[in-house]
N, C-alpha and C positions, 0 to 999 in steps of 0.2 A: 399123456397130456393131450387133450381135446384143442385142435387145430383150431384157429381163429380165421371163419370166414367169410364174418361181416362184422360191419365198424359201423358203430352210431356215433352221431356228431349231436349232440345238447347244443340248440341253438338260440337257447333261451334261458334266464335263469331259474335252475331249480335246487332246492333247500339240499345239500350234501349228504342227509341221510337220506333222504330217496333216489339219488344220484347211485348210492352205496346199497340200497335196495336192489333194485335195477340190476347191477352189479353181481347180486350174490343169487340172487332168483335165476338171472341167466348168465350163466360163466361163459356158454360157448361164446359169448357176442363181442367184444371189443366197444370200452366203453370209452366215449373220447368229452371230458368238460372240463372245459377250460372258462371259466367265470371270469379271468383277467381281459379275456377279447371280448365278453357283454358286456353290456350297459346294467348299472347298479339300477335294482327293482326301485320301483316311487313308492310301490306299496304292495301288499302280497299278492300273490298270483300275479304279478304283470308282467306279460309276457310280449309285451313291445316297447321295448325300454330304447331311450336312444342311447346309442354307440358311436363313442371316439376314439377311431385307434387311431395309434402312429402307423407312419408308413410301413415299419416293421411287423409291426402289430397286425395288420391288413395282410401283411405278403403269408404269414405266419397263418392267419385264420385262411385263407384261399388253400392253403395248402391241405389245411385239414376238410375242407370243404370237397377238398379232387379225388380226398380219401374214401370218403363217407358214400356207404350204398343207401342207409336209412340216416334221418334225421328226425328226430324230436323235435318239434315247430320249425314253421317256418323260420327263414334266415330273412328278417327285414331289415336288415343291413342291404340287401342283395336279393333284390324281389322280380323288377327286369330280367337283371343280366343274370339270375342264379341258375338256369342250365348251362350256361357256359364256364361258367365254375367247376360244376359235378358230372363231369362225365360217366361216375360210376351209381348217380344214385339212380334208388327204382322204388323206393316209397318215403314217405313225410304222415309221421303221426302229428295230427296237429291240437293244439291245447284250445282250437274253439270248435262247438258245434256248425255253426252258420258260415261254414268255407265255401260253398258253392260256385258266388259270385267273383271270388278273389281268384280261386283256381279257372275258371272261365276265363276270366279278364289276362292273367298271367303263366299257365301251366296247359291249358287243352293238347297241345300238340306235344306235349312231351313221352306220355305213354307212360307217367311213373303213375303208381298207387297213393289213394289219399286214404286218411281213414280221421274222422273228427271223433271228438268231446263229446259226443250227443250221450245223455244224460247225465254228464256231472253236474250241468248245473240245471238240473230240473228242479231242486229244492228249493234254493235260494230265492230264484225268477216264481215258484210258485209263492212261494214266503211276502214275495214283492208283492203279487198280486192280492193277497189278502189285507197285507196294509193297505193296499192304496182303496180294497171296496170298504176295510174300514174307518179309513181315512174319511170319506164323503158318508158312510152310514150315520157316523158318531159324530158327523160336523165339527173336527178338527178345525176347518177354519174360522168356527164360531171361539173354539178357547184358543185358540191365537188372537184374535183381535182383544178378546175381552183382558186375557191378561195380558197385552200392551197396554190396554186402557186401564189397568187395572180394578175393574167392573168385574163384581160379584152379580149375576142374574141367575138364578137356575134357569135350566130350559130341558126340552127335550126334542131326541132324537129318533133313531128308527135304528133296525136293526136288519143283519144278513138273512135272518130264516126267512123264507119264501121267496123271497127274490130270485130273479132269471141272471144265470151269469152264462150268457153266449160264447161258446168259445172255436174261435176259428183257426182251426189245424191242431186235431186233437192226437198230437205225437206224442212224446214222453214228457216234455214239459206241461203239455195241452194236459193229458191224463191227471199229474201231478196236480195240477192246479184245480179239477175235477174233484181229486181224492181230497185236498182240504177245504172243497168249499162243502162240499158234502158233513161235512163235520161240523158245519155251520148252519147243516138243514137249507142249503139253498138248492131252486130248483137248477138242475144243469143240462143245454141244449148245448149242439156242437155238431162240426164236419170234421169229417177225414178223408185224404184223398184214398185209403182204402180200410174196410170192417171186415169185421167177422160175417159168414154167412148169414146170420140170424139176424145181422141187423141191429146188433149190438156194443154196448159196450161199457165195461164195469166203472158206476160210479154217475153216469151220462142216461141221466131219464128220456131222453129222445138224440136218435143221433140221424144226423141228415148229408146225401152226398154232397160234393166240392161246387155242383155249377151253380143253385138256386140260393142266393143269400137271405132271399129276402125272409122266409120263416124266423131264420136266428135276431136279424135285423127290427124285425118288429118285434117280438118277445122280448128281447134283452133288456134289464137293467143295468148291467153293467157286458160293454163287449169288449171280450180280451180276442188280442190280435197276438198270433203265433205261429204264424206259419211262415214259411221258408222263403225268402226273394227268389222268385222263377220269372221265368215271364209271362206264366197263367196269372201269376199272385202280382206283379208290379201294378200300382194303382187302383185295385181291387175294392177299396175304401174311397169314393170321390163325394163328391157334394150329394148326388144323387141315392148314394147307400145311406152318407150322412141323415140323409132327409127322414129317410126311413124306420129309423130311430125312433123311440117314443121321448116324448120332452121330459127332458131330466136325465135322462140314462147317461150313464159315465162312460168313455171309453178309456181301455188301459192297451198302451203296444207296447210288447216288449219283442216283437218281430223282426222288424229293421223299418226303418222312414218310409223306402220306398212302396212300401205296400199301400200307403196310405194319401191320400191329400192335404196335407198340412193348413193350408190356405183355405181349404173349407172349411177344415176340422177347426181354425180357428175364427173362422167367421161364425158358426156354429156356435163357439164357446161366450163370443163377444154377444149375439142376440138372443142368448140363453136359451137355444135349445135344447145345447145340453147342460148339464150340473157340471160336469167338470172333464178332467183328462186328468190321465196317468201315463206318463212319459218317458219312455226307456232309452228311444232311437228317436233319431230324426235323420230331414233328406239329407241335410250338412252337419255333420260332424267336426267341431265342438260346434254348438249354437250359436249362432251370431251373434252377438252382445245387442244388438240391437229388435232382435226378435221379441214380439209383444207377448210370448208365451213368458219368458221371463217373471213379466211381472203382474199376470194374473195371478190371483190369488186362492181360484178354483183349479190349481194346473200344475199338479208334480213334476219337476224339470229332475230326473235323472242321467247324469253322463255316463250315458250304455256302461255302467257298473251293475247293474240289480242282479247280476248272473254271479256274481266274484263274491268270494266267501272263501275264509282262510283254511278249508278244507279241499279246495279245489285239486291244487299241484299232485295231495296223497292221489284221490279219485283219476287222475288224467292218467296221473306212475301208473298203477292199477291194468289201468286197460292198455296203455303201452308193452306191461309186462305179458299182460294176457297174450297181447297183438305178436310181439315176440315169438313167445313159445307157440301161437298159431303160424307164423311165419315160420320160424327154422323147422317145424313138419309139414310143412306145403298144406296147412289147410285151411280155408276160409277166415280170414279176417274180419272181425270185428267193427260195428258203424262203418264198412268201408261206404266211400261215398260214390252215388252213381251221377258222374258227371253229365252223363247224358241228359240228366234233367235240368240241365240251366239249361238250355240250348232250345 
């Protein structure tokens, strides 16, 4: 019998058969879930659920916390004080792509291993992105008003072919998004902070490096924001790139808030420079009830949901089990992340 010489701790919920996956893919490993000490999901994939134990219950999960050398997501039960808990761990596979700024903020001095999500949700977030340029193409907000008013006009609209869709941080979601707009026949410009020697990249009619915005900024009809919060990329977006924009162009972020200036970008929306916005993140999470983006009618308000799609947990098991069987043979791990680049 094959000796057990790591223990995973499930720190978040996930569906039983892929718990029993996990399980039978890797025997040597020590599978430890316990779903009575999580918080019951609000909705699939959600993997921060809030948690009410008893005091039993609490003394009970620390315990198995002091066990655990890997964990499956984060413990946000215990986000401060969780190296004090785990003296035995030395990696956390985690169920988001965009960990960066969290492990910065909370984790740098620990020396454990991170390795994120980056591509499970590239489909989805690209999915998002196409409604939202057909959302503004096909003037959705014209048959919303009309059938509140219940007014019959025909009209017309305009369509995706030809059009410029800018994309800034062409990763694996950026690519993705790329690969379906191209199926649209639209033209696609874009950065990455690193290509191929030629200068290339499949799918991407021009691609341009990280420092000069301004080429994608004046081309775009529509600019999708995708790239990672660092501190090259925080505020990267302000009144000034805004300006640069041709009038009408749409922006969509599905990056995080802070890459962008909110307060321009809605000053912007208000004197109609642009046509509209598509909204994934913003700088405060949930949006203020009192925010004017709310109640434009040009302005998709998303609760950083456009990534989550009920296939997610399989995709994340997936790469955790890969990540595994890279782990118990000492070799290179999978999306691990280089924390060096928050910094």
């Amino acid at each position: 019998m094959t000796d057990i010489k790591h223990t995973v701790l499930i720190a978040s919920y996930l569906e039983p058969e892929l718990v029993e996956q996990i399980r039978s893919e890797v025997p040597q490993v020590e599978i430890v879930y316990r779903p009575d000490l999580l918080g019951k999901p609000r909705y699939i994939a959600d993997h921060n659920t809030p948690v009410n134990r008893t005091p039993e219950q609490e003394d009970e999960w620390q315990a198995l916390l002091a066990q655990a050398d890997i964990l499956f997501d984060f413990d946000h039960s215990h986000v401060k004080d969780l190296p004090q808990f785990t003296p035995k761990l030395k990696w956390i596979q985690a169920t988001s792509a965009g960990i960066g700024q969290f492990v910065k903020q909370n984790y740098a001095t620990t020396g454990w291993k991170f390795t994120t999500a980056s591509g499970v949700h590239a489909r989805p977030l690209a999915e998002f992105v196409i409604l939202s340029m057909l959302f503004f193409a096909r003037d959705f907000e014209y048959l919303q008003r009309s059938k509140a008013a219940h007014h019959w006009a025909r009209n017309a609209t305009t369509e995706l072919a030809g059009k410029t869709l800018a994309i800034i941080g062409l990763g694996k979601i950026g690519q993705e998004a790329a690969r379906l707009a191209k199926a649209f026949d639209m033209r696609v410009i874009g950065n990455r902070r690193s290509a191929k020697a030629d200068g290339t990249m499949p799918n991407v009619d021009e691609l341009y490096p990280p420092g000069d915005l301004s080429p994608l900024l004046t081309q775009a009809d529509y600019l999708l924001l995708i790239t990672p919060h660092t501190p090259e990329t925080e505020g990267m977006i302000g009144a000034e790139q805004i300006d640069q924009l041709k009038k009408g162009a749409v922006v969509i972020n599905i990056s995080r808030g802070a890459v962008m200036d909110y307060k321009a970008l809605t000053a912007a929306l208000q004197n109609g420079h642009l046509r509209g916005a598509a909204l994934d993140v913003f700088p405060v999470e949930p949006l203020p009830a009192d925010d004017p983006l709310w109640d434009m009618p040009n302005v998709i308000v998303n609760p950083h949901s456009a990534s989550t799609a009920d296939t997610e947990n399989a995709k994340i098991t997936r790469i955790f089990i890969d990540n595994l069987k890279a782990y118990l043979a000492d070799k290179p791990l999978h999306n691990l992340l280089d924390v060096e680049r928050y910094y």
